[in-house]
C-alpha positions as CSV (number, residue, x, y, z in Angstrom):
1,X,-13.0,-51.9,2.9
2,X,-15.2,-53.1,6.2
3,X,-17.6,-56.6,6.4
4,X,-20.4,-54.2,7.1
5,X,-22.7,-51.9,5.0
6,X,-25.3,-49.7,6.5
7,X,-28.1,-51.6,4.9
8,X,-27.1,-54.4,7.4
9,X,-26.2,-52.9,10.3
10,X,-30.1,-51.2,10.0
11,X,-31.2,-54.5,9.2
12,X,-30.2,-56.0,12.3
13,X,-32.9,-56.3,14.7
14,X,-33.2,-56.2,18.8
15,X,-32.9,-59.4,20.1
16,X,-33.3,-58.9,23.8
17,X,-29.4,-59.5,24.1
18,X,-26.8,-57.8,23.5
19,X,-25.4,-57.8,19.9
20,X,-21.9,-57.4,18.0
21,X,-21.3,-56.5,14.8
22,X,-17.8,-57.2,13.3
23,X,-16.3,-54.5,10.3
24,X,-13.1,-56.1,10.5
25,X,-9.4,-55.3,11.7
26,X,-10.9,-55.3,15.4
27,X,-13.8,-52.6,14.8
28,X,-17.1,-53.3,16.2
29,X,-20.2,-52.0,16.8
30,X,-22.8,-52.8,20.1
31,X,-25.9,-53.2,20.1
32,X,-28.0,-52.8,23.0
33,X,-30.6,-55.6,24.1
34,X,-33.4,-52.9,23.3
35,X,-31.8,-51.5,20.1
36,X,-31.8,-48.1,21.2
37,X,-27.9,-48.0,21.4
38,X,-25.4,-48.7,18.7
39,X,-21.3,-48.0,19.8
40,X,-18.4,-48.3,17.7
41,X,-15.7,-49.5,19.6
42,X,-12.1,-51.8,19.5
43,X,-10.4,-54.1,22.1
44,X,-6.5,-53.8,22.1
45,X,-3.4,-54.3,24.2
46,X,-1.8,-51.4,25.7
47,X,1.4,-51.0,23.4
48,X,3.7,-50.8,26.4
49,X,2.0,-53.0,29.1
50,X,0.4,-55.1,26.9
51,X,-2.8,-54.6,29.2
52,X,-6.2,-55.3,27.4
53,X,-7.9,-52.2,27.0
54,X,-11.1,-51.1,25.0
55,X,-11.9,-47.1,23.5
56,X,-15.1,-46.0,22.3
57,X,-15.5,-44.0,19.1
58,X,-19.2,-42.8,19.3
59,X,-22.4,-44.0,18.9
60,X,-24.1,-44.9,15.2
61,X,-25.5,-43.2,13.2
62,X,-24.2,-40.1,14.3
63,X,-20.6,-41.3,13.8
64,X,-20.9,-42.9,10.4
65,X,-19.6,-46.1,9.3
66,X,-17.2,-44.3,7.4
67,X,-15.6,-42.1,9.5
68,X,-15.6,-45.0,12.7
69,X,-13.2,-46.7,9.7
70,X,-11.2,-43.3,10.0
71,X,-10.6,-42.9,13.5
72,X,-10.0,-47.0,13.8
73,X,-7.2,-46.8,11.5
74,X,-6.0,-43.7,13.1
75,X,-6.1,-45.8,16.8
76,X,-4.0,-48.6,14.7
77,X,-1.7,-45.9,13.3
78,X,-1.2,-44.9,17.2
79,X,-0.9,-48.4,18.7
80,X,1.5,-49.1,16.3
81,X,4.2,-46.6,17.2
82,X,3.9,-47.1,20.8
83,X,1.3,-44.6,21.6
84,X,-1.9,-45.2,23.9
85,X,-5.1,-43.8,22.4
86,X,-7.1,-43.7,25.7
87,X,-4.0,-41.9,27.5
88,X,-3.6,-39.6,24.3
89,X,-7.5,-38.8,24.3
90,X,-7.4,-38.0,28.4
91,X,-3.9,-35.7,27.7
92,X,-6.4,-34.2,25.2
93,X,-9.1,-33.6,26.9
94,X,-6.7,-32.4,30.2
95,X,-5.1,-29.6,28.1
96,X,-8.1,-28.8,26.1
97,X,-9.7,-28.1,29.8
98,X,-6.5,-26.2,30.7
99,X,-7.0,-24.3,27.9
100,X,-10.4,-23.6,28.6
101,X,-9.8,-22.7,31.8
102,X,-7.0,-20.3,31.1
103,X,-9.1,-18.4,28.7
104,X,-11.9,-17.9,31.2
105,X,-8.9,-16.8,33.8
106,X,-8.0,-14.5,31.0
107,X,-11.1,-13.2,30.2
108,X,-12.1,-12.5,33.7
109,X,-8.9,-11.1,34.7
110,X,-9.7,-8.3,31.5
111,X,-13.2,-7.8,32.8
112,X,-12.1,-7.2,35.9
113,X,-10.9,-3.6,36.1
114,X,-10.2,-1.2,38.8
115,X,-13.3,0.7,38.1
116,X,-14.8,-3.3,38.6
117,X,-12.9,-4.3,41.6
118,X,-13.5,-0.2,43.2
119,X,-17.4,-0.6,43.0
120,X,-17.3,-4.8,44.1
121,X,-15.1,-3.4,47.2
122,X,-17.5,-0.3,47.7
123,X,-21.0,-2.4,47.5
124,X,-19.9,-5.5,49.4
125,X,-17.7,-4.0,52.0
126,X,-17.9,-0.1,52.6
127,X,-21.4,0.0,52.1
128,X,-21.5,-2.8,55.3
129,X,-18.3,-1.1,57.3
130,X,-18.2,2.1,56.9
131,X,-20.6,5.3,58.7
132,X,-20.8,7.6,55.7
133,X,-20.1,5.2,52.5
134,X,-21.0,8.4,50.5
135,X,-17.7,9.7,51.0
136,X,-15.8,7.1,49.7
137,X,-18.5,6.7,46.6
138,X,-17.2,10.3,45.8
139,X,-14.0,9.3,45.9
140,X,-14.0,6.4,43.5
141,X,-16.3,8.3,41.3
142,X,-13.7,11.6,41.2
143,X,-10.5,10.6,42.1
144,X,-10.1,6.7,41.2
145,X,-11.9,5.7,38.1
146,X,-11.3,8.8,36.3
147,X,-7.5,8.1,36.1
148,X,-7.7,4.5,36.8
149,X,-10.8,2.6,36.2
150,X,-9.9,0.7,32.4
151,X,-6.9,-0.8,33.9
152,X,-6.9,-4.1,34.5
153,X,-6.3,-4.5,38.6
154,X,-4.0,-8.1,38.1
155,X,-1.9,-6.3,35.7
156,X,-1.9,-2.5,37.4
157,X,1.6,-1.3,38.3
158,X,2.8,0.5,41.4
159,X,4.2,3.2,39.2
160,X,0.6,3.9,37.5
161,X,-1.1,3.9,40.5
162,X,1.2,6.2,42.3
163,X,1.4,8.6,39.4
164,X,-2.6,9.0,39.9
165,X,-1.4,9.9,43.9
166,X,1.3,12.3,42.3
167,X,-1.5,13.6,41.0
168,X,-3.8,14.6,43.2
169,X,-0.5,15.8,45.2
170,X,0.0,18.2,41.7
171,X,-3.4,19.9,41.9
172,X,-2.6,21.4,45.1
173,X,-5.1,18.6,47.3
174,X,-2.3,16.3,49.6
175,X,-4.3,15.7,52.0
176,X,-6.8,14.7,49.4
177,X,-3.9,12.4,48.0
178,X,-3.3,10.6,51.2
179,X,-6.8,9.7,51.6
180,X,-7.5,8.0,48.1
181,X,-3.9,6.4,48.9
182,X,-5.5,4.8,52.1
183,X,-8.5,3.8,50.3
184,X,-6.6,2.6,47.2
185,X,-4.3,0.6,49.5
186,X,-7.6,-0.8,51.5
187,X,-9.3,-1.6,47.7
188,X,-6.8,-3.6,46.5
189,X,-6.0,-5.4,49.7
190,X,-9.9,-6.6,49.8
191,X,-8.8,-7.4,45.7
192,X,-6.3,-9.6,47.3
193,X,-8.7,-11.3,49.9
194,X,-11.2,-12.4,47.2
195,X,-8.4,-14.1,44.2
196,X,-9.3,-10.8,41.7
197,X,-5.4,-10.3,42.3
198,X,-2.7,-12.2,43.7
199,X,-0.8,-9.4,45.6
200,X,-1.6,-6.0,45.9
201,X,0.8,-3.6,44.4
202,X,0.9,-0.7,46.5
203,X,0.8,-2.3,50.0
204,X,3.7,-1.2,51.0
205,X,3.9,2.5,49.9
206,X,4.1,4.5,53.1
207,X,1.9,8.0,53.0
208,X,4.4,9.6,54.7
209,X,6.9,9.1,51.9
210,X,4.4,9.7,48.8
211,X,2.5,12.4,50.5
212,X,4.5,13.9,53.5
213,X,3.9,13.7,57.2
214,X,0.8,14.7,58.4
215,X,1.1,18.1,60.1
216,X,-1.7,17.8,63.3
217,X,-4.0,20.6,63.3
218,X,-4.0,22.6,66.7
219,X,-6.8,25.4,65.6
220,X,-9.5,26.1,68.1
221,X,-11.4,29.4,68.2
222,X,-10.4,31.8,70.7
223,X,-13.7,33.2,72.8
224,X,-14.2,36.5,70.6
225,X,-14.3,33.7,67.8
226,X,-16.7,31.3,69.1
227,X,-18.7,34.8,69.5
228,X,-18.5,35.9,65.8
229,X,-19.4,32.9,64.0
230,X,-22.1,32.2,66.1
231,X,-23.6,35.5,65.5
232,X,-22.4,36.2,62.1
233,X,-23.8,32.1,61.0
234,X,-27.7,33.4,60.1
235,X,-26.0,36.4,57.6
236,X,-24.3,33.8,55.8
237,X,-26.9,32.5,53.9
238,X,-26.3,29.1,54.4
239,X,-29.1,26.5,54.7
240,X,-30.8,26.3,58.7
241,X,-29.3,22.3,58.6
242,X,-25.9,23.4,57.8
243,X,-26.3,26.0,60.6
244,X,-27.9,24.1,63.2
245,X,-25.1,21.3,62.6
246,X,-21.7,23.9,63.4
247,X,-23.8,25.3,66.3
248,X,-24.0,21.4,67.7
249,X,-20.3,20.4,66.8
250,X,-20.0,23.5,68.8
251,X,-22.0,22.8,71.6
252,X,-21.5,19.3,72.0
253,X,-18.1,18.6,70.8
254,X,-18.8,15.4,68.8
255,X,-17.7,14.6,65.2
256,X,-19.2,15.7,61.8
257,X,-20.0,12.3,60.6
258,X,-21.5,11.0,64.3
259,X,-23.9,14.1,63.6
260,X,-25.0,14.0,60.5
261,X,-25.6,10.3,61.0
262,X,-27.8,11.4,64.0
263,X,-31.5,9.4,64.1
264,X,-34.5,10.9,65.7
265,X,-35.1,7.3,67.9
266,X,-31.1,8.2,69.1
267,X,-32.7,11.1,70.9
268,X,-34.0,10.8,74.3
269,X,-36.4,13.9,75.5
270,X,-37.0,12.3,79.0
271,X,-33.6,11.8,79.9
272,X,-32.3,14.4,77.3
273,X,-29.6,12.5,76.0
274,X,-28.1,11.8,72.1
275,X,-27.2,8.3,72.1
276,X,-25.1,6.8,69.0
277,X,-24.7,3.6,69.0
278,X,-21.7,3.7,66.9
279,X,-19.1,5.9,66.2
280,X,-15.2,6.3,65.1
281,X,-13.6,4.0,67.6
282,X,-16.2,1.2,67.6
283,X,-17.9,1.8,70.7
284,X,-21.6,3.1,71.7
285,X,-21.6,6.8,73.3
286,X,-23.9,8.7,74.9
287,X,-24.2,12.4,74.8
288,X,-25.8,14.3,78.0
289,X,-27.6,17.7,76.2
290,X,-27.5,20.3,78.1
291,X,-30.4,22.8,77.9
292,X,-28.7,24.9,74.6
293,X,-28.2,21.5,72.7
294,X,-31.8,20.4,73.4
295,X,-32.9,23.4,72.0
296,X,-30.8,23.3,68.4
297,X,-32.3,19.5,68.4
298,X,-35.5,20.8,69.3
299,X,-35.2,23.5,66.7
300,X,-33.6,20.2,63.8
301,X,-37.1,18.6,65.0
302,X,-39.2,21.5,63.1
303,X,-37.5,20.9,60.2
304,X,-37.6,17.0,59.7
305,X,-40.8,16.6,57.7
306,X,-41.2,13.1,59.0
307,X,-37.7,11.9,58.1
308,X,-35.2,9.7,60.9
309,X,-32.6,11.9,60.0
310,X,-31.8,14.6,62.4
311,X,-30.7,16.2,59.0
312,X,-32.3,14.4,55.7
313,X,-30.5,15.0,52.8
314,X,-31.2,13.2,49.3
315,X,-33.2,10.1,48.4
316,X,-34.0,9.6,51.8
317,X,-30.6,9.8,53.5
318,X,-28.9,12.2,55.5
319,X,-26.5,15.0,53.9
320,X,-22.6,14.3,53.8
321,X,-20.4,15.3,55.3
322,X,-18.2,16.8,53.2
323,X,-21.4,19.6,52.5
324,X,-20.6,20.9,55.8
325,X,-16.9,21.8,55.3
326,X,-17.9,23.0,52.0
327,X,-20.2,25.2,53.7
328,X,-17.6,27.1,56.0
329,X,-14.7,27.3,53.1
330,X,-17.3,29.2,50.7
331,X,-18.2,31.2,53.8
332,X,-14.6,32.4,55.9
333,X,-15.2,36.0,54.7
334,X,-18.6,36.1,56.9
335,X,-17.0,35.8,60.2
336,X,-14.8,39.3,61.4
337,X,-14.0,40.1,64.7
338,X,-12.9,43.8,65.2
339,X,-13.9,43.5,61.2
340,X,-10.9,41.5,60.7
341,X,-11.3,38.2,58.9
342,X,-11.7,35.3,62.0
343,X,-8.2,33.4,60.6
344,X,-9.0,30.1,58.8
345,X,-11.2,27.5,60.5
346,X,-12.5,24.5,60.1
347,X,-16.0,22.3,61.1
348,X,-13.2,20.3,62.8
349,X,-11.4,22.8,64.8
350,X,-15.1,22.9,66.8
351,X,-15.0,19.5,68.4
352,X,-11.2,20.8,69.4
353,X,-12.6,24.0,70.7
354,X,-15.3,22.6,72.7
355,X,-12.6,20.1,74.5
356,X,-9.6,23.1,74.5
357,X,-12.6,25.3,75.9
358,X,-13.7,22.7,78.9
359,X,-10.4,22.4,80.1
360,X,-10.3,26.0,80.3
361,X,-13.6,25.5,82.2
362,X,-11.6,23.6,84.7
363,X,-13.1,20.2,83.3
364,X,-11.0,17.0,84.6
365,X,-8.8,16.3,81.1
366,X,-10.0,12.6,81.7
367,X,-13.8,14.3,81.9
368,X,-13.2,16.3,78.7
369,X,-11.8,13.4,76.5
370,X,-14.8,11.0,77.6
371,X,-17.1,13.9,76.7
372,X,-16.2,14.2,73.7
373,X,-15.5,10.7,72.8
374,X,-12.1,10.6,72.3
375,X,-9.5,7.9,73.1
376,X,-8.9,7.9,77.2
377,X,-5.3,8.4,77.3
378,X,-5.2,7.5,81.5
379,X,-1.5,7.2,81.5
380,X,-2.0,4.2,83.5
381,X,-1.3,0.2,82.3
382,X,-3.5,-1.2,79.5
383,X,-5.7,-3.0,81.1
384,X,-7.4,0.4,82.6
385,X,-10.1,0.5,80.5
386,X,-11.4,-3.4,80.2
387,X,-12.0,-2.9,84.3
388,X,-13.0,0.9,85.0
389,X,-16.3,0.7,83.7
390,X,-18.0,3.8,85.2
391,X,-19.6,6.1,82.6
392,X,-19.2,9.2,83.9
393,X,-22.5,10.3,82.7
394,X,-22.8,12.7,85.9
395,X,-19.7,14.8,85.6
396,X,-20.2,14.7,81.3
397,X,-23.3,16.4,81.7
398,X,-21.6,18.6,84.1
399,X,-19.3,19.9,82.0
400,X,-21.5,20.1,78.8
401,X,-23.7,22.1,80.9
402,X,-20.8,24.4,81.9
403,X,-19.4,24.7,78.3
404,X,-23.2,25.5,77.0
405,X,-23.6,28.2,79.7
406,X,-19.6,29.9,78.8
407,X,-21.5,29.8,75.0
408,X,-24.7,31.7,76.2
409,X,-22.8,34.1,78.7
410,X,-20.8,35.0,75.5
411,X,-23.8,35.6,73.0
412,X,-25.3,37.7,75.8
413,X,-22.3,40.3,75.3
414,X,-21.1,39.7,78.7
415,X,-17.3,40.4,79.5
416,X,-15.9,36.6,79.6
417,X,-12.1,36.2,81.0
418,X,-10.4,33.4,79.5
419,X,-8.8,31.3,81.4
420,X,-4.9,30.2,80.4
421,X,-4.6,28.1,76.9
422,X,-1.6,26.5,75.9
423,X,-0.6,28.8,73.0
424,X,-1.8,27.7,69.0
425,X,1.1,26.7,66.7
């Protein structure tokens, strides 16, 4: 048993110094000048180095006399078979904090699931990079988290996520397949970027492999075509947007997604141009309308209501564009020519048709490609491009004016004699 009792140690009053009370064996407790602090504590040589050293217990009365005896005799216990106390109490506190920590790793590794990492990828990156994010959203929402969202991403395998690729491959939709492998391949890589995995499993899986090699689409709509789904789009029943929109892919050769994205303050009536100011390959393009596109656009204008969308879709955004291809696959049977079936067509194969049709026009190759915003394959060293900076707005509006005028010369029944095509595949 200790010198001290609790009737003493609460006896003991502030002096204005500091204060030490002995209990015996080397444990003491401090007491502040002002009396508002009471520490048990002990002074000893470091069993190895025999270097003074002191360790705390805790303060009084919330360690009690009796158990500051406890712990002192444990210290001595320590001490005496060679062991440190204040080294044992910081390896303590080191592993207890590496324990901590590896339960929180653990714990946010399980909360982070691929349905978790697909919508952190979707809101802080596609939403930012990407024209049409509502695509993608579709994609995560049919696709991805269906078969894949209550894994946990750090412990997903290859094989898993390829069997969800086999998949899709299975229910007839490959091309389907090879774009949720791109975007799978792009989610986990941005998983990678921000430490929710350390490497991502499928980065190396080639499409081509899993999926096949793409088979490039050559379609374009021969004249007698172009002629029949024109005429045949208002017995369709489809909705005057979704019309409007194939008769400008038409018209002006551009893509689905630079359309549908089209704003009202991108369209200039004076100079009677569609500018966008950005599109598939990362640069600005302006489109010259020739009098038949200003009058679709002019005709998309009735119908706004007061929205920026050339065509408003839902909650204030413009339609998708996967409506429009939906569109033309419920509607094939619609378009005959000598009432035989027009052979299957895409929204697509119309931005090929305009530039297949332009050439045909006689429309410099170099002229057509610019038109329609494609990449300027010149033929000539790499460098090209960062010098030649003429626009060719001029000879653009040419030839969209002489396409536009092939287009009305066909609608008005008049006998049109193609020119020479290079034979479809």
């Amino acid at each position: 048993m200790g010198l001290l009792k609790d009737s003493t140690i609460k006896a003991t009053k502030p002096t204005g110094k500091q204060q030490t009370l002995n209990d015996g064996q080397g444990l003491q407790l401090r007491i502040s000048h002002s009396g508002n602090s009471y520490t048990w504590f002990y002074q000893y040589r470091h069993p190895v180095t025999k270097e003074k050293r002191r360790i705390e217990y805790g303060s009084y009365p919330q360690l009690s006399l009796a158990a500051a005896r406890t712990q002192h005799l444990a210290t001595k216990g320590l001490i005496k078979q060679g062991t440190d106390p204040l080294e044992l109490r910081e390896q303590q506190r080191t592993e207890a904090e590496y324990q901590r920590l590896a339960m929180e790793r653990e714990k946010t590794k399980q909360e982070n699931t691929i349905e978790a990492l697909a919508w952190r990828w979707f809101n802080n990156y596609i939403t930012r990079a990407r024209r049409d994010p509502d695509y993608t959203k579709r994609m995560i929402e049919v696709d991805i988290v269906p078969a894949l969202g209550r894994l946990v991403a750090a412990e997903a395998s290859r094989a898993q996520l390829v069997g969800a690729i086999e998949d899709i491959i299975a229910r007839g939709s490959p091309g389907q397949a090879r774009e949720v492998l791109a975007s799978m391949k792009q989610m986990f890589s941005y998983g990678e970027q921000v430490g929710i995995i350390e490497a991502s499993p499928i980065a190396n899986i080639k499409a081509s492999m899993l999926v096949g090699k793409r088979k490039p689409r050559d379609r374009f709509l021969t004249l007698d075509e172009i002629r029949a789904v024109w005429l045949g789009l208002p017995n369709t029943g489809l909705t005057q947007h979704i019309i409007l929109a194939l008769k400008l892919l038409l018209v002006t050769g551009q893509r689905r997604g630079e359309l549908i994205a089209a704003r009202w303050e991108h369209i200039d009536w004076q100079a009677m141009t569609w500018h966008m100011p950005q599109t598939k390959n990362d640069k600005p393009h302006t489109v010259p309308l020739s009098p038949l596109a200003e009058s679709l656009f002019r005709e998309l204008e009735t119908l706004a209501q007061g929205s920026p969308w050339c065509f408003p879709g839902k909650d204030g955004e413009h339609i998708i564009e996967k409506s429009i291809t939906r569109a033309v696959s419920r509607k094939l049977e619609c378009f005959k020519v000598n009432d035989k079936p027009v052979p299957h067509w895409t929204p697509h194969d119309l931005r090929r048709t305009a530039m297949t049709q332009m050439l045909s026009l006689g429309v410099p190759p170099h002229v057509a490609e610019r038109a329609t915003n494609h990449t300027i394959s010149t033929g000539v060293s790499d460098v090209f491009g960062v010098y030649a900076r003429y626009d060719y707005q001029a000879e653009i509006r040419q030839a969209m004016d002489q396409w536009a005028e092939r287009i009305e010369t066909l609608l008005a029944g008049e006998k049109v004699i193609p020119l020479p095509i290079a034979k479809q595949g």
